[in-house]
N, CA, C and O atoms as a Tripos MOL2 file, in Angstrom:
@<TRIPOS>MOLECULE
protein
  280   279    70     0     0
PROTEIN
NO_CHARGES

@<TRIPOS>ATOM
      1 N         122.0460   98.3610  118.0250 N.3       1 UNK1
      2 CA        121.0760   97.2740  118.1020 C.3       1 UNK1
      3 C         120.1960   97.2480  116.8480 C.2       1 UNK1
      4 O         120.2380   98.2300  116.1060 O.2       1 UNK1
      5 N         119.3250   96.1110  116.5160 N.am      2 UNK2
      6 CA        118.6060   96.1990  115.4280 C.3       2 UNK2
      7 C         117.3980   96.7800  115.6010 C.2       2 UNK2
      8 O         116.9200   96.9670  116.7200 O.2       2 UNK2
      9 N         116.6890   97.1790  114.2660 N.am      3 UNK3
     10 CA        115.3820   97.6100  114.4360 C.3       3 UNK3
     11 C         114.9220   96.4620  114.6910 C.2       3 UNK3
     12 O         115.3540   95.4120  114.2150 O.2       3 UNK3
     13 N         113.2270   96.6800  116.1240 N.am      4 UNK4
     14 CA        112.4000   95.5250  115.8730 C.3       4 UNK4
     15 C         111.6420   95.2330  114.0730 C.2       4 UNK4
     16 O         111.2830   96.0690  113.2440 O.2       4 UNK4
     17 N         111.6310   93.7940  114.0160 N.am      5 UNK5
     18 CA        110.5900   93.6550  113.0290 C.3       5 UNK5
     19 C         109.5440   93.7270  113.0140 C.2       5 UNK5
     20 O         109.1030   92.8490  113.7570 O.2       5 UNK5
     21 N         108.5980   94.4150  112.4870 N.am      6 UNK6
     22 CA        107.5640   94.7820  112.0550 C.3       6 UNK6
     23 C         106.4400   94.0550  111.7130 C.2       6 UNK6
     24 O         106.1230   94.3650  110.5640 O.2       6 UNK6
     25 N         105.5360   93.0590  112.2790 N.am      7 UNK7
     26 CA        104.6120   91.7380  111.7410 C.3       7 UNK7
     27 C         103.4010   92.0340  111.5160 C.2       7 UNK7
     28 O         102.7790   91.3800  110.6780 O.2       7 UNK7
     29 N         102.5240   93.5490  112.5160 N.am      8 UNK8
     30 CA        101.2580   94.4610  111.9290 C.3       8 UNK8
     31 C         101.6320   95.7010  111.7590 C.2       8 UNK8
     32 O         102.6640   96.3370  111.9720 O.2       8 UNK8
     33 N         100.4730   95.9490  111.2860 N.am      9 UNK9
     34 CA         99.9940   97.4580  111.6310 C.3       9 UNK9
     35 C          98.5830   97.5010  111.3840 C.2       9 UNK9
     36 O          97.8910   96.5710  110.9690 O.2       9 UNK9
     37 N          98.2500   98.5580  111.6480 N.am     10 UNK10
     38 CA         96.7610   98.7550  111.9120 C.3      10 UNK10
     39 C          97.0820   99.8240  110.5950 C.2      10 UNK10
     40 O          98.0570  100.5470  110.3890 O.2      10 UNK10
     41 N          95.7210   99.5800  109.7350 N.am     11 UNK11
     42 CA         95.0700  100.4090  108.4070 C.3      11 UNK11
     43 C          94.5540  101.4500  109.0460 C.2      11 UNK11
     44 O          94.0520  101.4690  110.1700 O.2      11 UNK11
     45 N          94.7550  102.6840  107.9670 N.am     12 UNK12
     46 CA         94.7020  103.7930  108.4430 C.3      12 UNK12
     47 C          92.7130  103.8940  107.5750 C.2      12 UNK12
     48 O          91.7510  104.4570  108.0960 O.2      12 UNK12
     49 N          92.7210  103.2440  106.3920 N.am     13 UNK13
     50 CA         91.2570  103.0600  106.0790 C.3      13 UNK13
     51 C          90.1990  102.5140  106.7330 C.2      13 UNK13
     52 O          89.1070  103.0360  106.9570 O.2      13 UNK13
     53 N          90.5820  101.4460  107.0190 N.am     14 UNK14
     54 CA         89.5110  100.6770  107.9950 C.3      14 UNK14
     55 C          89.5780  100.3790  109.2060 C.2      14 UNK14
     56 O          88.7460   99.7820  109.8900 O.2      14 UNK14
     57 N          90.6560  100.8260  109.5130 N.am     15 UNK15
     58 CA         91.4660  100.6640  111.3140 C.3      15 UNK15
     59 C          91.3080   99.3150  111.5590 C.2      15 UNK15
     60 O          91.1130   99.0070  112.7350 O.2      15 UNK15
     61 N          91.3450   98.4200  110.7190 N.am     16 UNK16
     62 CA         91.4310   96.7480  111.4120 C.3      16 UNK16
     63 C          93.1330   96.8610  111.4130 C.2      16 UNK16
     64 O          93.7610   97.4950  110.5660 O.2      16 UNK16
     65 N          93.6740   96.1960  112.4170 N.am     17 UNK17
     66 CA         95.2880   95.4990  112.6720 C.3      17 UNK17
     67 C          95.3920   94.2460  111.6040 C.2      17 UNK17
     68 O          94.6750   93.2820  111.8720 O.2      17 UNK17
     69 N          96.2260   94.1580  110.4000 N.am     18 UNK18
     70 CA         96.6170   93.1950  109.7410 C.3      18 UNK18
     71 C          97.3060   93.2980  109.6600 C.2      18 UNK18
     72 O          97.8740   94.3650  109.8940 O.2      18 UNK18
     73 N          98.2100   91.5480  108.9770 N.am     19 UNK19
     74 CA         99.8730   91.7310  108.8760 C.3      19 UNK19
     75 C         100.6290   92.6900  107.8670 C.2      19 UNK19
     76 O         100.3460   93.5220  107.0050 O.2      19 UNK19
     77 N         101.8330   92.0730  108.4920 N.am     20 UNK20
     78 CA        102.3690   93.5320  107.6540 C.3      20 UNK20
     79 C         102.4220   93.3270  105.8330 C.2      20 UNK20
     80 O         102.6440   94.3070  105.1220 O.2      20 UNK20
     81 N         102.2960   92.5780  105.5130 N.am     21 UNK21
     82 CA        102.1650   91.6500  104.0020 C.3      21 UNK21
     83 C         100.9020   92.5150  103.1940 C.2      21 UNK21
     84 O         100.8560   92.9880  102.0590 O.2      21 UNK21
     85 N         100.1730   92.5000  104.0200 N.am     22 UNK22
     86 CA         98.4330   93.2480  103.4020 C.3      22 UNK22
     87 C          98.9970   94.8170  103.0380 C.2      22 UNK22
     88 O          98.1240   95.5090  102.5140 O.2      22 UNK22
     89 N         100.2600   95.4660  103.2210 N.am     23 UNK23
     90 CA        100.1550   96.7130  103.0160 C.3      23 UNK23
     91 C         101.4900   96.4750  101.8340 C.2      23 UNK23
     92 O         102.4580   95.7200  101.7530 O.2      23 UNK23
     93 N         100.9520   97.4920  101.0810 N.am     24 UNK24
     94 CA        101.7920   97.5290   99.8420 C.3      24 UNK24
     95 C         103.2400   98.5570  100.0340 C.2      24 UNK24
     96 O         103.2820   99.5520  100.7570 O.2      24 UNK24
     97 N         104.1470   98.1340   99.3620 N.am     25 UNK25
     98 CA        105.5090   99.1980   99.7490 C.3      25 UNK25
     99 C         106.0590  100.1890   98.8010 C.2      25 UNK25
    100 O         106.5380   99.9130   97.7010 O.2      25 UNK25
    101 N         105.9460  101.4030   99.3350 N.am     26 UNK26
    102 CA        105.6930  102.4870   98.0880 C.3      26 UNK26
    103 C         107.0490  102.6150   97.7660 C.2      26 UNK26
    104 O         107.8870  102.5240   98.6640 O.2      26 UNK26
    105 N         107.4640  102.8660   96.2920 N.am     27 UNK27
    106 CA        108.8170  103.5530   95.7540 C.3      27 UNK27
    107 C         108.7370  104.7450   95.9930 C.2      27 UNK27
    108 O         109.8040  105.1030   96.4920 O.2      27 UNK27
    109 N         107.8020  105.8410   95.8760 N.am     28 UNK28
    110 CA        107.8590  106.7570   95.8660 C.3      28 UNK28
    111 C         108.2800  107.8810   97.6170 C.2      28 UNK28
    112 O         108.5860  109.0570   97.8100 O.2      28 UNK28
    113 N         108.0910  106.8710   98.3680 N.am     29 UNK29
    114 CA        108.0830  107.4570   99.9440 C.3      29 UNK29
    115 C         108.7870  106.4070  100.7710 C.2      29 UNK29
    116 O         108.5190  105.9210  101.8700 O.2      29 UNK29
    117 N         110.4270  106.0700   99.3310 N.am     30 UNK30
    118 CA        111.2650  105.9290   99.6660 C.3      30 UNK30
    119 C         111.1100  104.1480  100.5830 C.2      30 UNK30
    120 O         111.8030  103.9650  101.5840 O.2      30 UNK30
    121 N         110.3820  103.2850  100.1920 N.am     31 UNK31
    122 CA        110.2860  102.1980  100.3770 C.3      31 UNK31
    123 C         109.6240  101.7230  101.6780 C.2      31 UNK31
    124 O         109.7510  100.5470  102.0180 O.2      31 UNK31
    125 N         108.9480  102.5620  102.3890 N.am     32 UNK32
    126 CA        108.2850  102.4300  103.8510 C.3      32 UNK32
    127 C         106.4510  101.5850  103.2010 C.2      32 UNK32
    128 O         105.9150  101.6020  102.0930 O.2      32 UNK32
    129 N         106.0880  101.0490  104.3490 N.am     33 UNK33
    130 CA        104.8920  100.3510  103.8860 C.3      33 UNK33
    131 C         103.6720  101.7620  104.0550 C.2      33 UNK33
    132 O         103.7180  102.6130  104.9430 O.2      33 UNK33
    133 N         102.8560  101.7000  103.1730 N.am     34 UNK34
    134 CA        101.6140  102.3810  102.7620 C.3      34 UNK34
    135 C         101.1820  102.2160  104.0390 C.2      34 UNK34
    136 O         101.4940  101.2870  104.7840 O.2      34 UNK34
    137 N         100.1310  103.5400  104.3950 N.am     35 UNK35
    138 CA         99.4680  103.8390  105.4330 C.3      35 UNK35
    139 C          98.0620  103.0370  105.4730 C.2      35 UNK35
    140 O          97.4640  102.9710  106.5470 O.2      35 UNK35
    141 N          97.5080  102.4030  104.2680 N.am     36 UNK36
    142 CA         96.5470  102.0160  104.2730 C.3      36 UNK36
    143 C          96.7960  100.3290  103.3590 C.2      36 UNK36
    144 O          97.6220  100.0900  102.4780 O.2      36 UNK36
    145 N          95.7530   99.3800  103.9680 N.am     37 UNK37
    146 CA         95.9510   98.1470  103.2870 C.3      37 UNK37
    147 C          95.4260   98.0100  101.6220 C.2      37 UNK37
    148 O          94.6940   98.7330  100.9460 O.2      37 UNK37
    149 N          96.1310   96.7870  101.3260 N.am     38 UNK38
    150 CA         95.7570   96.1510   99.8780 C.3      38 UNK38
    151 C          94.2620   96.8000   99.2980 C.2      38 UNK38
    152 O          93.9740   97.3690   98.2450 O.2      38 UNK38
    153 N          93.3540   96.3760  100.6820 N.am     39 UNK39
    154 CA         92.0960   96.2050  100.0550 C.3      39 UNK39
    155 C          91.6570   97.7380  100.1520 C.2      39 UNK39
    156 O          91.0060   98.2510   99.2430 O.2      39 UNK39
    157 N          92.0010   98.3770  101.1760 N.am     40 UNK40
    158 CA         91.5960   99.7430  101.0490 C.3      40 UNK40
    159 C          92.0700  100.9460  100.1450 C.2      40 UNK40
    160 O          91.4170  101.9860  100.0510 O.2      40 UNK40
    161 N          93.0550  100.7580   99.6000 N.am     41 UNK41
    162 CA         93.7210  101.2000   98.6410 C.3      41 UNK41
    163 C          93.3440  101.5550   97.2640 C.2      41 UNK41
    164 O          93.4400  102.6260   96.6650 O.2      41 UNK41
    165 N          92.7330  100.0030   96.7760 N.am     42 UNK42
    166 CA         92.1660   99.4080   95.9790 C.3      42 UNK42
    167 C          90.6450   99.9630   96.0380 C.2      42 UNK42
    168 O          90.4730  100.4150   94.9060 O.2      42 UNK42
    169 N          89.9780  100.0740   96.4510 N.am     43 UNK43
    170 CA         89.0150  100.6290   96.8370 C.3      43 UNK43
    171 C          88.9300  102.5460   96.8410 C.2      43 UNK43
    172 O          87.9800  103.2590   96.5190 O.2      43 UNK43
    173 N          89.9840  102.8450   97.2160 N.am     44 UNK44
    174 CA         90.4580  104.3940   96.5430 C.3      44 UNK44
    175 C          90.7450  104.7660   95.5560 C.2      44 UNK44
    176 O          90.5250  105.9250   95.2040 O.2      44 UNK44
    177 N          91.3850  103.7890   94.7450 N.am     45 UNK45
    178 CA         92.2790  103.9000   93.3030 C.3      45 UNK45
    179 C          90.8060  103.5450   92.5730 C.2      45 UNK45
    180 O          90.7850  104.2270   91.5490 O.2      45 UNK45
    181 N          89.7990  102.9090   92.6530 N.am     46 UNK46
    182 CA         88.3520  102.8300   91.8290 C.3      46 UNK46
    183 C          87.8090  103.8160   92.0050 C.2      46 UNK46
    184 O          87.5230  104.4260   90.9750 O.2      46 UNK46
    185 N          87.5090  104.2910   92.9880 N.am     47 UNK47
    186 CA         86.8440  105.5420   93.4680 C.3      47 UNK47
    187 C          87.4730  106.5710   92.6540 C.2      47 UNK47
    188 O          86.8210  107.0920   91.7490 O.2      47 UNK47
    189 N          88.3300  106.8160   92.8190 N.am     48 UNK48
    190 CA         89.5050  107.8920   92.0110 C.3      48 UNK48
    191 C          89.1260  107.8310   90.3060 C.2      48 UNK48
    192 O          88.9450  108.8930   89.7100 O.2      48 UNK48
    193 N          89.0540  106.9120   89.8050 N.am     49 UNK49
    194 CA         89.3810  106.7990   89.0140 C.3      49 UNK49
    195 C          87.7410  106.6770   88.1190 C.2      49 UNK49
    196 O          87.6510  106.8400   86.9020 O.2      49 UNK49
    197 N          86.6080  106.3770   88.9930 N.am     50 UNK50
    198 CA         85.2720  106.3490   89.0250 C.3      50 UNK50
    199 C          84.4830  107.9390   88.5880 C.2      50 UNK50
    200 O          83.5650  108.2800   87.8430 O.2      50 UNK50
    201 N          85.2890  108.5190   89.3810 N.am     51 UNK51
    202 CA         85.1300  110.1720   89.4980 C.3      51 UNK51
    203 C          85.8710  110.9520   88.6330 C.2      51 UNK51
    204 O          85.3350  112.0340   88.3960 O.2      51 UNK51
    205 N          87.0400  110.7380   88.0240 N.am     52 UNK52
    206 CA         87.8180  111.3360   87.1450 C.3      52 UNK52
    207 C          87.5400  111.0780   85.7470 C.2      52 UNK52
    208 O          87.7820  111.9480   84.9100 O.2      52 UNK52
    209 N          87.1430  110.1630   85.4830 N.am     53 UNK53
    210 CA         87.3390  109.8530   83.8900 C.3      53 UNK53
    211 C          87.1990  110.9640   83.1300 C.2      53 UNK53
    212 O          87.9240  110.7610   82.1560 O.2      53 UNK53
    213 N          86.4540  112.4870   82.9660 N.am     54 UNK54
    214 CA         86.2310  113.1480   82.1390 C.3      54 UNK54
    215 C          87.8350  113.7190   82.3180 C.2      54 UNK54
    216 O          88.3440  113.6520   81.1990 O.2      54 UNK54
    217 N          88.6270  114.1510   83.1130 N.am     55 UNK55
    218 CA         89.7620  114.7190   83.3230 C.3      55 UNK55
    219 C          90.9200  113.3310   82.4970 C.2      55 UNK55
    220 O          91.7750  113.7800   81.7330 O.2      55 UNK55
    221 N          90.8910  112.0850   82.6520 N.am     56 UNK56
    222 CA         91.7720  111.5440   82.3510 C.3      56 UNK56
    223 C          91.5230  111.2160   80.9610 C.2      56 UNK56
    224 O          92.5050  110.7630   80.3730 O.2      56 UNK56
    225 N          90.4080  111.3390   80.2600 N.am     57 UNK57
    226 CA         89.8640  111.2100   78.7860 C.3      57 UNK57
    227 C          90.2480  112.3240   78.0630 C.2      57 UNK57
    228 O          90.3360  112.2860   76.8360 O.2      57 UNK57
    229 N          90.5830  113.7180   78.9830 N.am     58 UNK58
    230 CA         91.0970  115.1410   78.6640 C.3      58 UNK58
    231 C          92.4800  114.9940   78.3410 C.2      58 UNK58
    232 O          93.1560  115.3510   77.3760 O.2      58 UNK58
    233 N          92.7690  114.2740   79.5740 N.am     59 UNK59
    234 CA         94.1350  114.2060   79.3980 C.3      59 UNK59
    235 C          95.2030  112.8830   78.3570 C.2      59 UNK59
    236 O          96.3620  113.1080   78.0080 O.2      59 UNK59
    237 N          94.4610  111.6220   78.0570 N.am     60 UNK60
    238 CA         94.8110  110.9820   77.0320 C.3      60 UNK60
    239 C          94.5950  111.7570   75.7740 C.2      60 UNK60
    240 O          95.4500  111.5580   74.9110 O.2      60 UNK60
    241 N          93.5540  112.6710   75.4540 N.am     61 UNK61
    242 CA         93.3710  113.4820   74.3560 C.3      61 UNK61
    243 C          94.4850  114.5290   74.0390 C.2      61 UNK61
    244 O          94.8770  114.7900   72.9020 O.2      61 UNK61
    245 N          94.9170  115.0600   75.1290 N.am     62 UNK62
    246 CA         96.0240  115.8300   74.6260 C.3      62 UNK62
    247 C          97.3080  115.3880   74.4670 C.2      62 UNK62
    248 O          98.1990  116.0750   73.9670 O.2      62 UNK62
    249 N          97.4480  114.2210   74.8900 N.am     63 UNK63
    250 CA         98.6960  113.4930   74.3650 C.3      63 UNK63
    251 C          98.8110  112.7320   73.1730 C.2      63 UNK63
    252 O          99.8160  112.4960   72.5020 O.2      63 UNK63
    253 N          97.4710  112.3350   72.9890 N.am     64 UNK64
    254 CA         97.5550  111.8250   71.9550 C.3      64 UNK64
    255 C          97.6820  112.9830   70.8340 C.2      64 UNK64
    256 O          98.4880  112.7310   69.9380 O.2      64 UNK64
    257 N          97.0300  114.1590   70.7640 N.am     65 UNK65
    258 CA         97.6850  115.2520   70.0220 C.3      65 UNK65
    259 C          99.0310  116.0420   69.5220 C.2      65 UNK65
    260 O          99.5100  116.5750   68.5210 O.2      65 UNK65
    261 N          99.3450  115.7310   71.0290 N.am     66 UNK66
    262 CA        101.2080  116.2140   71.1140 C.3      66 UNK66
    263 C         102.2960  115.0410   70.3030 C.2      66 UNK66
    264 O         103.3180  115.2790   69.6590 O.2      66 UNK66
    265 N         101.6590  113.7580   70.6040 N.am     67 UNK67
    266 CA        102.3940  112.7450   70.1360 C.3      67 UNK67
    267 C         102.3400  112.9890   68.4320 C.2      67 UNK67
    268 O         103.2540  112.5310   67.7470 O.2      67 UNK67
    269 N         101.1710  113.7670   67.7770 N.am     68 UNK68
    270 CA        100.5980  113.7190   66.4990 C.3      68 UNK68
    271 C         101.7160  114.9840   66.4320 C.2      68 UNK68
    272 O         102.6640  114.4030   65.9040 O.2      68 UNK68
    273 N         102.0050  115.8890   66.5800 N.am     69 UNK69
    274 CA        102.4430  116.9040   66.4740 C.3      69 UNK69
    275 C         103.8710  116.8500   66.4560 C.2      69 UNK69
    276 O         104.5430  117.6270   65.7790 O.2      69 UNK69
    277 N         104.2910  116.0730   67.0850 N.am     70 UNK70
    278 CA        105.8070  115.6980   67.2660 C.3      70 UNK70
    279 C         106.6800  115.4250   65.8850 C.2      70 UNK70
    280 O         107.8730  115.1280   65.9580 O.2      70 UNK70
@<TRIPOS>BOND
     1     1     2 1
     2     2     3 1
     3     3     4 2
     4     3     5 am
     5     5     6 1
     6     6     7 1
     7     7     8 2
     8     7     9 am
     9     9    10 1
    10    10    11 1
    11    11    12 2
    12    11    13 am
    13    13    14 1
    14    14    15 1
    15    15    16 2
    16    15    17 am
    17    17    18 1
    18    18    19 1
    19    19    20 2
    20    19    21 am
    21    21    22 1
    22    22    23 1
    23    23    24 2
    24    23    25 am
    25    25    26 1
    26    26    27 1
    27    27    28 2
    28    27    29 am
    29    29    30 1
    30    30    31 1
    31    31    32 2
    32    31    33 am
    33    33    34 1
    34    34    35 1
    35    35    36 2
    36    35    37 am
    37    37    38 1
    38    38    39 1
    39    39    40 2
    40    39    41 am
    41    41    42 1
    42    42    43 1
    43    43    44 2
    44    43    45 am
    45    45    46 1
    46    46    47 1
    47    47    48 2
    48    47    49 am
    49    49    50 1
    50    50    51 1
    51    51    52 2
    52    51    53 am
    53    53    54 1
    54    54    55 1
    55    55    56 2
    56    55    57 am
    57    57    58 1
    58    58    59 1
    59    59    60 2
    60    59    61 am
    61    61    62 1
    62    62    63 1
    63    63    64 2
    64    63    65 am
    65    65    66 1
    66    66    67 1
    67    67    68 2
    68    67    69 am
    69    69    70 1
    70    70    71 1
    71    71    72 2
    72    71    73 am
    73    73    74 1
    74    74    75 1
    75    75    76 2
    76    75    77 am
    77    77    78 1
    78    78    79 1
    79    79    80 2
    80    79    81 am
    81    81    82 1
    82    82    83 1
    83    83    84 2
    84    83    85 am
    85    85    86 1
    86    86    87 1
    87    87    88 2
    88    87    89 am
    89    89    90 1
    90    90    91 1
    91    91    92 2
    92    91    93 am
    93    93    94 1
    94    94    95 1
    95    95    96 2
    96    95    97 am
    97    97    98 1
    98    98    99 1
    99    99   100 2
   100    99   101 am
   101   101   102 1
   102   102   103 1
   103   103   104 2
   104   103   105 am
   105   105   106 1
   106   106   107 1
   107   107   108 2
   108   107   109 am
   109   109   110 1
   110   110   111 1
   111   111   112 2
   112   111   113 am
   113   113   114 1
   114   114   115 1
   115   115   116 2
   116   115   117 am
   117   117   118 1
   118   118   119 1
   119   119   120 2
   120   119   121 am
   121   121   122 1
   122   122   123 1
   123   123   124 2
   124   123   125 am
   125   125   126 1
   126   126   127 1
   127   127   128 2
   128   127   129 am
   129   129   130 1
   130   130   131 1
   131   131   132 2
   132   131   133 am
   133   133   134 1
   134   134   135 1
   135   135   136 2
   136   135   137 am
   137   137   138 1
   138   138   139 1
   139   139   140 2
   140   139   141 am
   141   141   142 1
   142   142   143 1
   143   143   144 2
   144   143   145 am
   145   145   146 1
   146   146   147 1
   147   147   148 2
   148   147   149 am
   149   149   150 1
   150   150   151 1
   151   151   152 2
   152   151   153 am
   153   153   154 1
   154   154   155 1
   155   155   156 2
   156   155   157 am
   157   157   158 1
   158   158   159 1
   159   159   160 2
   160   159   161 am
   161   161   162 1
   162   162   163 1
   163   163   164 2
   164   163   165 am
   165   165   166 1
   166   166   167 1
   167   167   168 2
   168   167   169 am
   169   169   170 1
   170   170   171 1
   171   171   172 2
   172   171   173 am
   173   173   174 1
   174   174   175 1
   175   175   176 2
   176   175   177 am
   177   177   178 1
   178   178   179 1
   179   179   180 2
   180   179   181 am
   181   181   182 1
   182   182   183 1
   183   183   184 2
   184   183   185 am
   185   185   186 1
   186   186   187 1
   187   187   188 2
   188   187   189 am
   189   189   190 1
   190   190   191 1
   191   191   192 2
   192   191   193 am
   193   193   194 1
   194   194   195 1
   195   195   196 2
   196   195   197 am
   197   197   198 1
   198   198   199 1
   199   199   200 2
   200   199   201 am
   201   201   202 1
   202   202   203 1
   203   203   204 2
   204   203   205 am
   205   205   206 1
   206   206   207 1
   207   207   208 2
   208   207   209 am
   209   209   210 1
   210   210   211 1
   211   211   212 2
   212   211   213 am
   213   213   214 1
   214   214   215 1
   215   215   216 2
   216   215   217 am
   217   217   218 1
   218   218   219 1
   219   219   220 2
   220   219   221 am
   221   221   222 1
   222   222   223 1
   223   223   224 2
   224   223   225 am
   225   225   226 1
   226   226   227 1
   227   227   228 2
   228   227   229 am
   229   229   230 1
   230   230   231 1
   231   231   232 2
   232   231   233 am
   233   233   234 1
   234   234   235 1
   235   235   236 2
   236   235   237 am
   237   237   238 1
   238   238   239 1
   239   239   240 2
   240   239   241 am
   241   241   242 1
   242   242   243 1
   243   243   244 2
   244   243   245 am
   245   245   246 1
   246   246   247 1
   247   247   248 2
   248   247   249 am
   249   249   250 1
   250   250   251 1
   251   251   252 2
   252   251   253 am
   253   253   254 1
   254   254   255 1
   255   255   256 2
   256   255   257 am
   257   257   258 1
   258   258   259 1
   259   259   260 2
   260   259   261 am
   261   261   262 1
   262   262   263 1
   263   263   264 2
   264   263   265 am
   265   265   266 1
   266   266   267 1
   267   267   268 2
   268   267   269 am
   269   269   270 1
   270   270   271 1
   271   271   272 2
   272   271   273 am
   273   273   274 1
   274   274   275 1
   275   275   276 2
   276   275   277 am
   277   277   278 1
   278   278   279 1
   279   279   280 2
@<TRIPOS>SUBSTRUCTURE
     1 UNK1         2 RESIDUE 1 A UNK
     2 UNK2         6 RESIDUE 1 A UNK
     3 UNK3        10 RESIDUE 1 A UNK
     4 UNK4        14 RESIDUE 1 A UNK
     5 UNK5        18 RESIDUE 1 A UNK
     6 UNK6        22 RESIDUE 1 A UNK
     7 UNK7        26 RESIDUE 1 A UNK
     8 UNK8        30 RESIDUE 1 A UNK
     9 UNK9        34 RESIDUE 1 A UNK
    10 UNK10       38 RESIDUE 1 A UNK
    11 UNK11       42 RESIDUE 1 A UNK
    12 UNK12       46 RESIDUE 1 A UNK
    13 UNK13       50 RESIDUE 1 A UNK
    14 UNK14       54 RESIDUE 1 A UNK
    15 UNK15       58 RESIDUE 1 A UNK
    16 UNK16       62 RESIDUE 1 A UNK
    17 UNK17       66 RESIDUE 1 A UNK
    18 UNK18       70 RESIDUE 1 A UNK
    19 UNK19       74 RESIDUE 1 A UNK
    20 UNK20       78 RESIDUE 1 A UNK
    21 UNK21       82 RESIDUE 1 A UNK
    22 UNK22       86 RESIDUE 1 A UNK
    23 UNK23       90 RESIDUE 1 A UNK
    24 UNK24       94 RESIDUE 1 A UNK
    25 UNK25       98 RESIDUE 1 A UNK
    26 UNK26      102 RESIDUE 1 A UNK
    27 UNK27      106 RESIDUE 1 A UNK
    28 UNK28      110 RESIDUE 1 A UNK
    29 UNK29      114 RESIDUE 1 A UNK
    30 UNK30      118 RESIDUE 1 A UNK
    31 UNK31      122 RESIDUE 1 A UNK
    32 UNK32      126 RESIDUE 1 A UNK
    33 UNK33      130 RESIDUE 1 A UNK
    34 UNK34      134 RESIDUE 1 A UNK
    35 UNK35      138 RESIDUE 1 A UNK
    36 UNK36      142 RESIDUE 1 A UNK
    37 UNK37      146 RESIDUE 1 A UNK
    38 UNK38      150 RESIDUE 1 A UNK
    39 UNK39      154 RESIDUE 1 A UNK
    40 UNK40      158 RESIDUE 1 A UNK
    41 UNK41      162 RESIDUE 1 A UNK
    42 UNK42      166 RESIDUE 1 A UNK
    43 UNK43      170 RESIDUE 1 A UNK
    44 UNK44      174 RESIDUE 1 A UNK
    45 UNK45      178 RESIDUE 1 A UNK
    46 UNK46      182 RESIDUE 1 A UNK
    47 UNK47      186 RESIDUE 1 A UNK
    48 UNK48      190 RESIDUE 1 A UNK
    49 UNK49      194 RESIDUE 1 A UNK
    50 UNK50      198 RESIDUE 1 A UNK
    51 UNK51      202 RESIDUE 1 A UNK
    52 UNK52      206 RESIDUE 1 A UNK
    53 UNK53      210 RESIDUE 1 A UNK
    54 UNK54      214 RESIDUE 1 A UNK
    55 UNK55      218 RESIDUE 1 A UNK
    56 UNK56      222 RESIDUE 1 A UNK
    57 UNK57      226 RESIDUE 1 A UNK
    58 UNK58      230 RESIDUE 1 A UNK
    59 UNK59      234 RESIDUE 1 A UNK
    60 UNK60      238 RESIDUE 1 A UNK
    61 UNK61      242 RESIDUE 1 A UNK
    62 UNK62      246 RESIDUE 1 A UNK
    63 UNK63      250 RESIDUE 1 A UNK
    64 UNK64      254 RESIDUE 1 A UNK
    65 UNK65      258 RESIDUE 1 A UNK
    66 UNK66      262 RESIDUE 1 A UNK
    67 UNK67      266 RESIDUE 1 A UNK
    68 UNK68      270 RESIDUE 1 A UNK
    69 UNK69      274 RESIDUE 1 A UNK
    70 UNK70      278 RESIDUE 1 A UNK
């Protein structure tokens, strides 16, 4: 028989039920929809990225070195 189709799910960020469209579909975990929606996601990936900059300014620096070195 077929799988049912899939039309929500409920966000694992904000626990509201939206369609299934609002959640993004990962390559990496093999093509299944993300546990959390568009907007909450988005909202992690700033945060993340809000808090890191001294590590990712570390880390463009040493590539850009290695690339010099090459």
């Amino acid at each position: 028989p077929p799988k049912p189709v899939q039309t929500s799910k409920v966000c694992r960020g904000c626990g509201a039920e939206k369609p299934i469209e609002e959640f993004t579909i990962s390559s990496v975990e093999g093509g299944y929809r993300k546990a959390k929606c568009k907007t909450c996601e988005a909202a992690r990936v700033k945060a993340y990225y809000a808090t890191n900059e001294a590590y990712r300014e570390a880390t463009k620096k040493r590539a850009r070195e290695w690339e010099k070195s090459a």
